[in-house]
GUDREN-5210 format. One line per 10 residues: number of its first residue (from 1); their letters; for each residue z, x, y of C-alpha. Coordinates in Angstrom, 2 decimals, decimal comma. Layout:
<recs>
NUM) A) Z/X/Y  ...
</recs>
This chain:
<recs>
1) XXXXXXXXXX) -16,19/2,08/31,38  -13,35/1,73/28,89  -14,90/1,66/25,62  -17,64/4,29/26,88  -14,74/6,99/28,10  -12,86/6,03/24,43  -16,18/7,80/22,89  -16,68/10,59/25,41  -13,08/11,79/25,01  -13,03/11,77/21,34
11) XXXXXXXXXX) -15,94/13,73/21,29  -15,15/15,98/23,69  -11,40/16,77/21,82  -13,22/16,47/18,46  -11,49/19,43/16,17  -11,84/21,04/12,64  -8,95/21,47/10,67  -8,17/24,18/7,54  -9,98/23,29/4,11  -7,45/22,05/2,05
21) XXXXXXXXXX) -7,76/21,16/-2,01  -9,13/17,64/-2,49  -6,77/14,95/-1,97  -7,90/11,24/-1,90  -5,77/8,10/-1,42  -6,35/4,61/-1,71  -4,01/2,88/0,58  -3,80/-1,31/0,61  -1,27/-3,40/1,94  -1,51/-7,24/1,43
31) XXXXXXXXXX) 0,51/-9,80/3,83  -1,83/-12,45/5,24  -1,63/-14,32/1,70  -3,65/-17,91/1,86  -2,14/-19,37/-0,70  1,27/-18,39/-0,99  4,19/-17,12/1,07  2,98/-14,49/3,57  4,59/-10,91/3,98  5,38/-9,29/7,16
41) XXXXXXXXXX) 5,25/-5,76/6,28  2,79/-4,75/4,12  0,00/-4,53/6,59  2,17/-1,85/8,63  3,44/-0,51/5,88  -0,32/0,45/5,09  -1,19/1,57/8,73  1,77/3,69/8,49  1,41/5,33/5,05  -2,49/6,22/5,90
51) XXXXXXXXXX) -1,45/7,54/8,77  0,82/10,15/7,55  -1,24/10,95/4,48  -3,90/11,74/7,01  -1,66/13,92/8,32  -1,14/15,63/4,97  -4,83/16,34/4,25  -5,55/12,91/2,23  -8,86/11,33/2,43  -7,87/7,80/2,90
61) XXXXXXXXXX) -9,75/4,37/1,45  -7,52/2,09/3,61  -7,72/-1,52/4,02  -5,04/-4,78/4,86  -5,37/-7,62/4,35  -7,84/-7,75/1,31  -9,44/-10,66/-0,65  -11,00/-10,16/-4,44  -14,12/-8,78/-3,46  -12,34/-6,49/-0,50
71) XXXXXXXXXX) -9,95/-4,81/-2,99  -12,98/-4,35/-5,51  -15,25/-2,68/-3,14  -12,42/-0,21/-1,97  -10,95/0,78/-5,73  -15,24/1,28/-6,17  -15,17/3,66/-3,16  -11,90/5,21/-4,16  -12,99/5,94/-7,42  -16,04/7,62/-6,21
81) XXXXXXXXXX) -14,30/9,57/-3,60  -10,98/10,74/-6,28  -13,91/11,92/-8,80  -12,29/15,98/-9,79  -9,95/15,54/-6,87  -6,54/18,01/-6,57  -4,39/14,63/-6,53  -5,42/11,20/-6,51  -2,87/8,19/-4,90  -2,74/4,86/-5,10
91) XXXXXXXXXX) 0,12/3,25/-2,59  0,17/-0,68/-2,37  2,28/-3,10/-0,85  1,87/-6,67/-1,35  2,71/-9,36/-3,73  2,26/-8,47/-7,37  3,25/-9,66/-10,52  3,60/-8,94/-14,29  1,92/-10,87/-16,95  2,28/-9,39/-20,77
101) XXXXXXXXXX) 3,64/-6,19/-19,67  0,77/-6,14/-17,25  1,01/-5,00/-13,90  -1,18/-7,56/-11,63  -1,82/-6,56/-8,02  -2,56/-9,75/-5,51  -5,60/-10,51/-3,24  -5,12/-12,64/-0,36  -7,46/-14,97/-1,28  -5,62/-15,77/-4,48
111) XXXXXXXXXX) -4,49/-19,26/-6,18  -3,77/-18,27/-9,76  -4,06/-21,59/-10,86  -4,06/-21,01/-14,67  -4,40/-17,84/-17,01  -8,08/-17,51/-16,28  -7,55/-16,69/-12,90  -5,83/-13,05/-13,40  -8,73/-11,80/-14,69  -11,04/-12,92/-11,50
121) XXXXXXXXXX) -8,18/-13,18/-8,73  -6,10/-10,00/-9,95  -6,60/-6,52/-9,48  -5,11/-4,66/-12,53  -2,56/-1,59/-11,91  -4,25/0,11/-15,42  -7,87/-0,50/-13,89  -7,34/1,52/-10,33  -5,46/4,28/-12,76  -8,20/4,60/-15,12
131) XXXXXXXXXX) -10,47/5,36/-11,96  -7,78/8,24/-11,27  -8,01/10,00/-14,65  -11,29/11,46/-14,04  -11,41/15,21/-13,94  -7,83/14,83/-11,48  -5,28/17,27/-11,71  -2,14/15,15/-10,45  -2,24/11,12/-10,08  0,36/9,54/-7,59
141) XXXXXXXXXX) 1,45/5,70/-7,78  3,55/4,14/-5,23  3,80/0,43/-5,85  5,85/-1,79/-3,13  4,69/-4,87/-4,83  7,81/-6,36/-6,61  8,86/-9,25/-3,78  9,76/-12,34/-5,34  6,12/-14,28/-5,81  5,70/-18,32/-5,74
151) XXXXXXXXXX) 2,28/-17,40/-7,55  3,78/-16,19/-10,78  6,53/-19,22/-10,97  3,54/-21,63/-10,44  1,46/-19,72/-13,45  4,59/-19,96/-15,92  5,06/-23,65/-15,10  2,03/-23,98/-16,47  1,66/-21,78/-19,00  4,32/-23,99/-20,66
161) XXXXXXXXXX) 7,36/-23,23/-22,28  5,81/-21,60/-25,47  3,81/-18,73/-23,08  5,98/-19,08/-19,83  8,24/-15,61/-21,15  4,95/-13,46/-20,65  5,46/-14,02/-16,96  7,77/-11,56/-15,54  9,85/-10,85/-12,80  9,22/-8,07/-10,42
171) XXXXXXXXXX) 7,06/-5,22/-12,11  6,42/-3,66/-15,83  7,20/-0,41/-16,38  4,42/1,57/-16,85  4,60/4,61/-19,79  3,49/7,89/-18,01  1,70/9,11/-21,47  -0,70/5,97/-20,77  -2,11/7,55/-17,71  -4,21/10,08/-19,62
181) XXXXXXXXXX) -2,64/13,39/-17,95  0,47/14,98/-17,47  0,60/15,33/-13,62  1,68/11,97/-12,83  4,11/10,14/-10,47  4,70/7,04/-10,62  6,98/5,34/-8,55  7,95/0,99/-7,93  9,92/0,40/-4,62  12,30/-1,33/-7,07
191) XXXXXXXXXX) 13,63/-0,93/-11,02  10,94/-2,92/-13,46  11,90/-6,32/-13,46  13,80/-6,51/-10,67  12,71/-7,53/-7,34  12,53/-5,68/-4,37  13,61/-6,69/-0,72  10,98/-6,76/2,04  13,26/-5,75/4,75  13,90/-6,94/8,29
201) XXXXXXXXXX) 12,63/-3,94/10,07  8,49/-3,52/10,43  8,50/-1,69/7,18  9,98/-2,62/3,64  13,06/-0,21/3,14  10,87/1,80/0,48  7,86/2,38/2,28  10,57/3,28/5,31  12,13/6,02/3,28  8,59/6,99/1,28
211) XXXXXXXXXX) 7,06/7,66/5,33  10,04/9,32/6,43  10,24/12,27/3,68  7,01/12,47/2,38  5,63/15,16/4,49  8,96/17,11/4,35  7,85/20,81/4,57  8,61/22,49/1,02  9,89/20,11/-0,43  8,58/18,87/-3,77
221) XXXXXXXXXX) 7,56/15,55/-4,29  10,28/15,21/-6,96  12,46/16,08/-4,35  10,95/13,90/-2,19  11,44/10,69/-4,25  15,00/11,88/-4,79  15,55/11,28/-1,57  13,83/8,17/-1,07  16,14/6,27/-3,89  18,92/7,38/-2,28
231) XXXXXXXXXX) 17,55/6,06/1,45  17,10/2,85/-0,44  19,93/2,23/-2,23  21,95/3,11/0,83  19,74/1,05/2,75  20,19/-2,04/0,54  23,65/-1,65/0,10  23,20/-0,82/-3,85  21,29/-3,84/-4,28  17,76/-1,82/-4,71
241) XXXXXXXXXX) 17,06/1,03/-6,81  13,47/2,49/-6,51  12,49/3,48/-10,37  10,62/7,02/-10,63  8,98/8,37/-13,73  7,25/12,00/-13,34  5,44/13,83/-15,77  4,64/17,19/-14,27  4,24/20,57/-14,88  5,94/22,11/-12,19
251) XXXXXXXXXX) 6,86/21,17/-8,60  3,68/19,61/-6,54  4,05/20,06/-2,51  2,23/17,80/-0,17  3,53/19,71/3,00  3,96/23,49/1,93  4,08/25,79/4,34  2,58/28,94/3,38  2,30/32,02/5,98  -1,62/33,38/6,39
261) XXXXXXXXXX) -2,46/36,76/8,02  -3,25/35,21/11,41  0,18/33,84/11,67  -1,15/29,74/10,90  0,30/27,56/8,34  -1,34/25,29/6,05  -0,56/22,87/3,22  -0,90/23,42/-0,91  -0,45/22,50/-3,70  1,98/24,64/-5,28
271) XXXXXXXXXX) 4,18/25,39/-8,68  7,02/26,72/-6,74  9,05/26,76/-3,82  9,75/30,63/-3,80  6,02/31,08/-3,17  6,90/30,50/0,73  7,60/33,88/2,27  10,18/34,78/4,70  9,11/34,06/8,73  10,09/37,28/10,78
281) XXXXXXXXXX) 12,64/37,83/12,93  10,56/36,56/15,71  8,39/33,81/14,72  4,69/34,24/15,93  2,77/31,26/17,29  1,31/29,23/15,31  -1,32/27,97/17,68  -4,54/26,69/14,85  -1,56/24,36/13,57  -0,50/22,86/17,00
291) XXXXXXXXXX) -3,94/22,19/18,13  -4,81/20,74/14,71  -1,79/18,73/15,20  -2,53/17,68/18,80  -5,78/17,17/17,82  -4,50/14,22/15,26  -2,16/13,04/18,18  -5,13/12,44/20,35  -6,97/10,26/17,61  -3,89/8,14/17,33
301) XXXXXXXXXX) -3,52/7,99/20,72  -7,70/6,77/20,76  -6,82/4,34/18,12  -3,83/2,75/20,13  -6,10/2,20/23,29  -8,67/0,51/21,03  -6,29/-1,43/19,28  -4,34/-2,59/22,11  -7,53/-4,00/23,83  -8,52/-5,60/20,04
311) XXXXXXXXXX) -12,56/-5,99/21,24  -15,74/-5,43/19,09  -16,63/-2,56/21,58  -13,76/-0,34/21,72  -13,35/-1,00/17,99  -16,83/0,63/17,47  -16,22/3,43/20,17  -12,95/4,85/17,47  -15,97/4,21/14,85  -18,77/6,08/16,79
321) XXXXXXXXXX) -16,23/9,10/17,13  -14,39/9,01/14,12  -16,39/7,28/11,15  -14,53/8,81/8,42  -10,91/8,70/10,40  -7,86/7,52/9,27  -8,28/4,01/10,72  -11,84/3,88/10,23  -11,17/0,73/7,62  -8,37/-0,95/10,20
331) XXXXXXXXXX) -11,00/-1,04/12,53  -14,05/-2,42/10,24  -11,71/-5,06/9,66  -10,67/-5,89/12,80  -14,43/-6,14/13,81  -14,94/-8,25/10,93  -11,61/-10,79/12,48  -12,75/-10,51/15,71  -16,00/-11,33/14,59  -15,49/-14,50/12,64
341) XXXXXXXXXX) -13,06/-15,44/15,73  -16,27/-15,01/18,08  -18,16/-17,49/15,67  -15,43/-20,25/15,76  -15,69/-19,82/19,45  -18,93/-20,43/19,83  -18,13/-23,79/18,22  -15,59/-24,70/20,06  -15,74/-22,55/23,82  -12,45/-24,02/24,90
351) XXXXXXXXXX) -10,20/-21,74/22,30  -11,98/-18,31/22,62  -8,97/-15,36/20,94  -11,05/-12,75/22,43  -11,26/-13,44/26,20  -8,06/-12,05/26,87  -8,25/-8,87/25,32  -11,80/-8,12/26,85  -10,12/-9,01/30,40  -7,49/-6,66/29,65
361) XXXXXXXXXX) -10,18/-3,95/28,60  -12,16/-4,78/31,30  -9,17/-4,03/34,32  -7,82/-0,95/32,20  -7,51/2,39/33,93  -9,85/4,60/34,92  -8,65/7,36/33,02  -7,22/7,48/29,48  -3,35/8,91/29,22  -2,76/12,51/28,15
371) XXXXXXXXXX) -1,49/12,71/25,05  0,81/15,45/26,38  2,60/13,31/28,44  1,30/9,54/26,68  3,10/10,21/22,93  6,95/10,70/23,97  8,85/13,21/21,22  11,35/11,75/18,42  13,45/13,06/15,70  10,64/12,46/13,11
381) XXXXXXXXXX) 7,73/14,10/15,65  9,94/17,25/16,20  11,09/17,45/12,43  7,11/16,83/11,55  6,59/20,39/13,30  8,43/22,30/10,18  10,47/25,11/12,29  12,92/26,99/11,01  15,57/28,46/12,62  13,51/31,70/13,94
391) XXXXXXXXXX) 10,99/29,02/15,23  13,66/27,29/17,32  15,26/30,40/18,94  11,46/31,01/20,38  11,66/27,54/21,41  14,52/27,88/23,52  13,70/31,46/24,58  10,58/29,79/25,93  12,32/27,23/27,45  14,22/29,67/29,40
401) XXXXXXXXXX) 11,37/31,53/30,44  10,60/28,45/32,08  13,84/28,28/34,12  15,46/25,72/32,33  18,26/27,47/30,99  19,63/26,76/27,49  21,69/29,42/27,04  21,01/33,02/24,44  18,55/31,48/21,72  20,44/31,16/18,58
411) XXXXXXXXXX) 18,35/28,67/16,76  20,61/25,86/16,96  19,46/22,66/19,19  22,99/20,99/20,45  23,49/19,29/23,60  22,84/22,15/26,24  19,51/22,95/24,84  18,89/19,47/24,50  18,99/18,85/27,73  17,10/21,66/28,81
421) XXXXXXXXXX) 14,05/20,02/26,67  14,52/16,94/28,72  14,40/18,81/32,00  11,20/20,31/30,93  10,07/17,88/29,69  10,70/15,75/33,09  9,28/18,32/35,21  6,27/17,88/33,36  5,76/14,71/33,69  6,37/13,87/29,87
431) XXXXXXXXXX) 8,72/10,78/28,31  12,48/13,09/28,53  13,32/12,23/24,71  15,09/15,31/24,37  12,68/16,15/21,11  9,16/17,36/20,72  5,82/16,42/19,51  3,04/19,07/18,73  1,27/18,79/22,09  4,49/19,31/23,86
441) XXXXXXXXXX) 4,84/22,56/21,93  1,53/23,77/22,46  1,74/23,16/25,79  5,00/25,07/26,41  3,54/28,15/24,34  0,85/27,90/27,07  3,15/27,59/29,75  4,99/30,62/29,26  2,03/32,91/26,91  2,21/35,93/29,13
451) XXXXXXXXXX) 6,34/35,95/29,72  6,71/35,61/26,10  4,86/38,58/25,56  6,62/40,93/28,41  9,75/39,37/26,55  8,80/40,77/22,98  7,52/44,23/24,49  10,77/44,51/26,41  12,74/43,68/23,38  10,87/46,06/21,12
461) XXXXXXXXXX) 11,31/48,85/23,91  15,26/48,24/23,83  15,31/48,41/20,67  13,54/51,57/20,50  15,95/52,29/23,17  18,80/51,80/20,99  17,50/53,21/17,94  16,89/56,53/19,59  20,26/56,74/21,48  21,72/56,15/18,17
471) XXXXXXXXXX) 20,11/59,50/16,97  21,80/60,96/19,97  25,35/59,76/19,63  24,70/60,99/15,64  23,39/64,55/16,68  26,73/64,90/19,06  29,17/63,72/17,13  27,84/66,01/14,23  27,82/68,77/17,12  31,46/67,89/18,57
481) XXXXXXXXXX) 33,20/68,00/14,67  31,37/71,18/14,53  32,83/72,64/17,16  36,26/70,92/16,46  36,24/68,93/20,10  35,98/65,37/18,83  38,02/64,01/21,21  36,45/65,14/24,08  33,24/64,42/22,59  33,35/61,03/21,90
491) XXXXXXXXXX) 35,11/60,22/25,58  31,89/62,07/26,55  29,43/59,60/24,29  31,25/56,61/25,07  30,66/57,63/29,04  27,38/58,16/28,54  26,51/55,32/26,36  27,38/52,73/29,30  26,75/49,77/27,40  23,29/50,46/27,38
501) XXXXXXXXXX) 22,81/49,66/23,34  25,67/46,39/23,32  23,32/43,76/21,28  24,36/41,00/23,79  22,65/42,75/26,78  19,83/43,60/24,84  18,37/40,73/24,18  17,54/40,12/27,96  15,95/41,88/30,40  16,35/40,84/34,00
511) XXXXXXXXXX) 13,28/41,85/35,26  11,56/40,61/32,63  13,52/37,78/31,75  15,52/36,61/34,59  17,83/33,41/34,55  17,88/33,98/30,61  21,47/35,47/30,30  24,58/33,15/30,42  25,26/30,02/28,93  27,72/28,99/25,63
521) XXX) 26,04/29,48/21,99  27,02/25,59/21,39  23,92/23,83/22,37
</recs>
């Protein structure tokens, strides 16, 4: 049934993606504190930032939610994992707190009671980046963990007045000289010492900003967190100011583009922007991206079915078919939850969390949404795709191949070609956002494979067309001042010439590409 058709159709869409230089991340985000105040973000902040450093090649150790011995076991299998790895990142977000100049990070599970429990309740910042010095060319920190903590008032009461200063506010800076390389980034969601805002959205306003540019094609990540400070502090209306310090030897890409003979693109690791050649006139398809993309759409959209029915089985159907995926550790620990849930319920049948969820698994549909038509297009999904403007005027000359006319391609998406995308998008049966998602564009490449390439044979023909009637008008004019007749023969050229070579009427064909002409360049 459900959970059996959540296996079969990841293994049947089951795809390989491009080799890419090591990356490893440890991702943890801490909310469901015990013993203090509770955080609403952190545990989506996680989701989300594993999520799109999936997306960016990153093998992820993920987990939420983490006591002591959690936290351990994942920094153990991070370190393990990050051992000679291309670039090694740590992102938390949780409670955390500075002690000394120390940088603490917080379990759930803690009480910090007294000064002897930060060395067995805390997870030291300077521990998890010792474990990211070995043999690693570039090591990434992104710390959301300076919100205002109970836990580290409670320790300075009683510390007493004579120790109380150690305790500080918000975060310590941390030296980049004391990571042990010179490729480092580190980065607090606010300035040390200060404390940082958790937000009122489902994400803290850094980690907002940190997922929204971090996979910006070609840009560096000093670029990158450029942006993000400014995001915040608009964000926060000047009241938070994320604090970078960088140590690198040129610029470092997470998302760079770079062209390969059959046309795909892949990310590297890269010293500088100018590496990125120029795209053609007419950009080619990029088809081992899209699928690779659609591919990661589909095991989101897996993940969301088992997630939404939250039972043991479906949990362990993602597992079966993706073991090593990005929500591989969301899902051990929702078995785990569910788990412990089951044994309560066994104690007392009346309150059983679980029933519900299994009913709703049970009377699911038969058939699992496409992911075509199942994952509607945003601004964010469309940007994710990394077109430039050559990319876009295919786009729309695709679009009009379909017979949803946006007007003569110019690379510009305004309102008439945006609402050709949502006519498309409508007649196929798809969410009409107006914006597209990687299995949208694949599917329109399919769509319209064999007009596109009548379309580009035509246009190469006209242009051949022109080029040679250009030799023509040259050879008679040279002819015509020869024979001192130039106004008759260029009365005779322009008659001749028809119109045949103007660049507007070019660019369409009607027998090859009728409908396309017409339409305002302001889309």
């Amino acid at each position: 049934m459900f959970t059996r058709m959540i296996a079969v159709l990841a293994i049947l869409i089951a795809g390989t993606a491009p080799a890419l230089a090591k990356r490893v991340a440890l991702v943890i985000g801490n909310g469901a504190y015990e013993h203090t105040v509770p955080l609403p973000n952190p545990s989506n902040d996680a989701e989300q930032m594993a999520t799109k450093l999936k997306s960016l090649g990153f093998e992820v150790v993920a987990g939420q939610d983490q006591t002591y011995n959690d936290m351990r076991r994942s920094v153990m299998e991070f370190a393990k994992k990050a051992y000679g790895a291309e670039i090694a990142l740590l992102f938390y977000a949780g409670h955390g707190m500075q002690v000394a100049g120390q940088n603490l990070l917080v379990p759930i599970d803690a009480k910090i009671e007294d000064e002897t429990s930060l060395d067995f309740e805390t997870i030291s910042v300077d521990f998890i980046m010792r474990q990211m010095s070995k043999d690693v060319k570039v090591q990434m920190v992104f710390l959301d963990a300076c919100r205002d903590n109970p836990l580290a008032r409670t320790l300075a009461r009683r510390m007493g007045p004579s120790r109380s200063g150690n305790v500080g506010a918000g975060l310590a800076e941390i030296k980049v000289e004391e990571t042990g390389g010179e490729g480092s980034v580190i980065a607090f969601a606010t300035s040390p010492g200060d404390v940082a805002l958790d937000g009122e959205g489902s994400n803290s306003p850094f980690t907002s900003a940190l997922i929204r540019h971090i996979d910006t094609p070609n840009a560096s990540i000093q670029t990158v967190m450029t942006r993000v400070t400014g995001d915040v502090y608009d964000a926060t209306e000047k009241r938070q100011r994320p604090w970078v310090n960088a140590s690198l030897i040129g610029e470092v890409f997470l998302n760079k583009s770079v062209a390969s003979a059959e046309g795909t693109e892949v990310a590297s690791l890269g010293n500088t922007a100018t590496e990125v050649p120029q795209q053609p006139a007419v950009a080619a398809p990029a088809p081992a991206t899209a699928q690779r993309n659609l591919d990661w759409e589909r095991e989101k959209l897996i993940w969301e079915a088992a997630k939404s029915s939250d039972t043991i089985a479906d949990y362990e159907s993602y597992l079966s078919a993706y073991p090593n995926g990005t929500f591989a550790d969301f899902a051990r620990n929702s078995i785990k939850r569910l788990s412990t849930s089951s044994q309560v319920a066994a104690v007392n049948p009346a309150t059983t969390p679980g029933a519900a969820p299994a009913a709703n698994a049970a009377g699911a549909s038969a058939t699992l949404p496409n992911p075509q038509t199942a994952i509607p297009g945003t601004a964010e999904t469309e940007a994710a795709l990394g077109w430039n403007r050559s990319a876009r005027r295919e786009i729309q000359t695709r679009l009009n191949l379909t017979g949803h006319n946006v007007g003569r391609p110019d690379g510009a998406f305004g309102p008439k070609t945006r609402a050709g995308i949502v006519a498309w998008q409508t007649a196929n049966g798809q969410v009409p956002s107006g914006y597209f998602t990687a299995a949208q564009q694949l599917l329109l490449t399919n769509q319209t494979a064999a007009q596109y390439t009548a379309y580009i044979a035509e246009i190469k023909r006209k242009q051949r067309a022109a080029s040679a009637s250009r030799s023509t008008t040259t050879r008679q004019t040279t002819t015509t001042n020869n024979n001192r007749q130039p106004q008759r023969a260029t009365n005779t050229q322009n008659n001749n010439r028809g119109g045949g070579v103007n660049p507007a009427g070019a660019a369409f064909i009607g027998g090859v590409v009728g409908g396309i002409i017409g339409g305002a360049i302001g889309r």
